[in-house]
C-alpha positions as CSV (number, residue, x, y, z in Angstrom):
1,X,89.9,132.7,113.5
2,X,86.8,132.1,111.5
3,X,86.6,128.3,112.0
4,X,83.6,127.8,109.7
5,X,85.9,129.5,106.4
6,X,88.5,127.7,107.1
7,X,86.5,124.4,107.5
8,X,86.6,122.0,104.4
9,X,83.2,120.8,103.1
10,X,83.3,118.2,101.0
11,X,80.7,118.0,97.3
12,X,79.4,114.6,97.1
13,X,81.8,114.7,94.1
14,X,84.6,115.2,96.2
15,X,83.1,112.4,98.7
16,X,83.2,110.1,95.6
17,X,87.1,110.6,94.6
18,X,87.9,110.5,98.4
19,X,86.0,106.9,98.8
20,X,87.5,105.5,95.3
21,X,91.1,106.7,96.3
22,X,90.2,105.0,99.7
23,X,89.6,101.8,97.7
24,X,92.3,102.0,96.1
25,X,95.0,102.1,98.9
26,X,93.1,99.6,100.9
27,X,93.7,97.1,97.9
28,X,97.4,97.7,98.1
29,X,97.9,97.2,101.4
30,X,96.2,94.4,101.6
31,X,98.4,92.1,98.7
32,X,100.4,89.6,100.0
33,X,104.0,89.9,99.3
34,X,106.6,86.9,98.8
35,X,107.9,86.1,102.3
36,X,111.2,87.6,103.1
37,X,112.1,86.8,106.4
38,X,115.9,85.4,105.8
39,X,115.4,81.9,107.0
40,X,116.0,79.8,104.1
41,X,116.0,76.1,104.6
């Protein structure tokens, strides 16, 4: 198996989308949701 052909090699381009989308998810997983644990007082 030729590992160098089958290796990916990002553009900077592609660098840029991969580091925005990055960014993005980050963000969401980071908001705070209402808590939800089931002890209501």
């Amino acid at each position: 198996m030729d590992l160098m052909a089958a290796r990916w090699a990002p553009s900077d381009g592609e660098f840029d989308r991969i580091d925005a989308v990055a960014e993005r998810l980050e963000r969401s997983l980071h908001k705070l949701s209402a808590p939800d644990d089931e002890m209501t007082v």
